[in-house]
C-alpha positions as CSV (number, residue, x, y, z in Angstrom):
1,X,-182.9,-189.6,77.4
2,X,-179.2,-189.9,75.8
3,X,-177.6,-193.3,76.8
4,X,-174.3,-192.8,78.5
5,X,-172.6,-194.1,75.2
6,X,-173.4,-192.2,72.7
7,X,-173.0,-189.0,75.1
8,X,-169.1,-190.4,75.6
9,X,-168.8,-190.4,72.0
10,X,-171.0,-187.3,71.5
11,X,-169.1,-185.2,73.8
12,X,-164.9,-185.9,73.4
13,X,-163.1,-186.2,76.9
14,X,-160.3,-183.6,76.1
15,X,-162.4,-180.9,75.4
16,X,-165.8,-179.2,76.4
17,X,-168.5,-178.4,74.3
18,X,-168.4,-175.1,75.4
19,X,-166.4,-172.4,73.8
20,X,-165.7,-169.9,76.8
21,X,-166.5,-166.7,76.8
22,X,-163.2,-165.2,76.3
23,X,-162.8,-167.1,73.3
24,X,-166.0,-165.9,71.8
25,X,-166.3,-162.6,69.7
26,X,-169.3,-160.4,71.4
27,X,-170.4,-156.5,71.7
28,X,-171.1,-154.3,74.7
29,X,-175.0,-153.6,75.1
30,X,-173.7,-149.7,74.8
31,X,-171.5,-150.2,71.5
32,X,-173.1,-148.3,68.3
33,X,-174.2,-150.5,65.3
34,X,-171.5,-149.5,63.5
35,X,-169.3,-151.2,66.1
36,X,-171.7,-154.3,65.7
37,X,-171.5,-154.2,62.1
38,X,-167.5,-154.2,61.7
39,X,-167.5,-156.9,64.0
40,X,-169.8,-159.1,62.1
41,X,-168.0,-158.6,58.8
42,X,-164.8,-158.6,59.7
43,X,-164.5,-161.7,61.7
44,X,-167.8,-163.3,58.8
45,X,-169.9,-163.6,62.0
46,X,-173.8,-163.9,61.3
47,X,-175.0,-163.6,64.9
48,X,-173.0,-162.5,67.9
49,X,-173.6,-162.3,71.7
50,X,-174.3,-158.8,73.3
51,X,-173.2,-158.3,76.8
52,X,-173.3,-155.7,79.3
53,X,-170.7,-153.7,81.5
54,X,-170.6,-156.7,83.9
55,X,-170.0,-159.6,81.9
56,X,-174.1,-160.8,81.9
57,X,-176.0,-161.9,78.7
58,X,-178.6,-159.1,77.1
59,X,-179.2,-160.6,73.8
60,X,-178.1,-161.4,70.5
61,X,-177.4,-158.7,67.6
62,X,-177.2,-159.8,63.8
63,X,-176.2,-157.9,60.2
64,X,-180.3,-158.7,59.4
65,X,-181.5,-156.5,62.5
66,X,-178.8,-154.1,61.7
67,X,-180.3,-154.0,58.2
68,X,-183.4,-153.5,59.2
69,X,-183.1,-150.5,61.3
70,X,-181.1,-148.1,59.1
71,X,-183.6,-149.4,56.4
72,X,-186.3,-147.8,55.4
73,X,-189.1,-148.2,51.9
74,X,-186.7,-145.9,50.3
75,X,-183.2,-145.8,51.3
76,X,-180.6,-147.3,53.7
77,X,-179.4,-144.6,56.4
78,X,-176.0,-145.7,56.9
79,X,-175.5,-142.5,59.2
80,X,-177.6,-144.2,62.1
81,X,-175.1,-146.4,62.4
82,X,-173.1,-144.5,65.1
83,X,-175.9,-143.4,66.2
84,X,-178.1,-146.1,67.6
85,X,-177.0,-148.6,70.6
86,X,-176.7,-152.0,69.7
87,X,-179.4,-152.2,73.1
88,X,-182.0,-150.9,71.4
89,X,-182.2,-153.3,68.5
90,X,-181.1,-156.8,70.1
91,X,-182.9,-159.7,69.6
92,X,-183.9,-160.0,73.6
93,X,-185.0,-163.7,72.7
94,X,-182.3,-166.0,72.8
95,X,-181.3,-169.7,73.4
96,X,-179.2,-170.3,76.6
97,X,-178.3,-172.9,78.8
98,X,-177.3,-173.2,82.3
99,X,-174.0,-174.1,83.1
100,X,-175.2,-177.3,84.5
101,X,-177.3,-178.0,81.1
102,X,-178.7,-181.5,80.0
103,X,-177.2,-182.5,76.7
104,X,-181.1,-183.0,75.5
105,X,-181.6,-179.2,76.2
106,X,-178.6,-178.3,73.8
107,X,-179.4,-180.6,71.3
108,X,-183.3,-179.3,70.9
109,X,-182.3,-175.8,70.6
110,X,-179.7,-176.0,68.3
111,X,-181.7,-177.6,65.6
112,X,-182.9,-173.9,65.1
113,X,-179.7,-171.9,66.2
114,X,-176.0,-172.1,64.9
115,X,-175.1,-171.3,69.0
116,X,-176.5,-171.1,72.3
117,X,-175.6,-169.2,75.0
118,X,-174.2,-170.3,78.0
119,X,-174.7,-168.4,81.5
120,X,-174.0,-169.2,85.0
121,X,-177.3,-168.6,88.0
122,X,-177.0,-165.0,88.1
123,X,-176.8,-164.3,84.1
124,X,-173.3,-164.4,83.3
125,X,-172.0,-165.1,80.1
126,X,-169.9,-168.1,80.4
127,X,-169.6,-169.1,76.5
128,X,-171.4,-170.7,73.7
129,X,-172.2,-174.2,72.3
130,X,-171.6,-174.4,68.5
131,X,-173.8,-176.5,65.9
132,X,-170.6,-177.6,64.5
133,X,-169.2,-179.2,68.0
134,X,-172.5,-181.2,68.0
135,X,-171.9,-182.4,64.3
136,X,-168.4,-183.1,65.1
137,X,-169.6,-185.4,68.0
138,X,-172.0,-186.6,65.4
139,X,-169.7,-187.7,63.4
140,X,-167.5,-189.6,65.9
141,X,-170.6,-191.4,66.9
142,X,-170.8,-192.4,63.1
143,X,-167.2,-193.5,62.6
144,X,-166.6,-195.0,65.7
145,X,-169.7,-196.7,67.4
146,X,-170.1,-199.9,66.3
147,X,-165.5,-200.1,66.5
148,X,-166.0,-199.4,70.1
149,X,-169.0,-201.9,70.7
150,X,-171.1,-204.7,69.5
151,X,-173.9,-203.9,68.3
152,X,-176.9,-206.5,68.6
153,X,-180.5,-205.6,66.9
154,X,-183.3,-205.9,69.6
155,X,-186.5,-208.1,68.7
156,X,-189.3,-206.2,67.9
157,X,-191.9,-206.2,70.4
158,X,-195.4,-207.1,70.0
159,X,-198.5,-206.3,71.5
């Protein structure tokens, strides 16, 4: 369990940890991969949400699985690109949240992902949590701590 203050330091008052959704770049579940594939180098994103016509989460698309399926022992088939749905080649396996999430379940599954995935009951993509707002936190909680309160080292317990 998190104590109470190092989540008030971890998470600043003004603003949430999550990004919202329409602050976060994503792709339709019917876009091509050459949609996918502008969007990812354009804006330098390595992973990006994938979405459906109503707004729930379907998965997560990258430039590696775009790689990867215009690839072949030979050669790289850059026509597939506008021909292949960004559905068919989504990583199905993602890390989400619920809206209502613990700060212990974001903090476990980011050690592995830059982002997870926000949704509400019903599926719907309400935004992201960033790696870097954690570290941010983190480093609050590192320059501020021990300004805010006194900090006394426990005896060790024996047995």
């Amino acid at each position: 369990m998190i104590g109470e203050k190092i989540k008030k330091l971890l998470i600043n008052e003004e603003t949430s940890l999550v990004k919202p959704a329409e602050q976060v770049a994503v792709v339709g579940i019917k876009n091509r991969l050459n949609h996918a594939l502008l969007l990812l180098t354009t804006d330098k994103y390595a992973v990006v949400p994938v979405l459906d016509d109503h707004s729930k989460m379907c998965g997560l698309i990258s430039m590696p699985t775009i790689m990867q399926t215009i690839m072949d022992i030979e050669d790289v088939h850059f026509e597939k690109l506008g021909e292949i749905e960004v559905g068919e080649v989504m990583d199905r396996n993602y890390p989400y949240v619920f809206e209502n999430y613990e700060l212990e379940d974001v903090l476990n599954r980011l050690v592995h992902h830059a982002f997870i995935t926000v949704i509400d009951d019903e599926g719907f993509f309400k935004g992201i949590i960033t790696r870097s707002e954690i570290l941010k936190g983190t480093n609050r909680i590192a320059h501020e701590f021990e300004r805010k309160y006194e900090v006394k080292e426990k005896e060790a317990i024996t047995h």
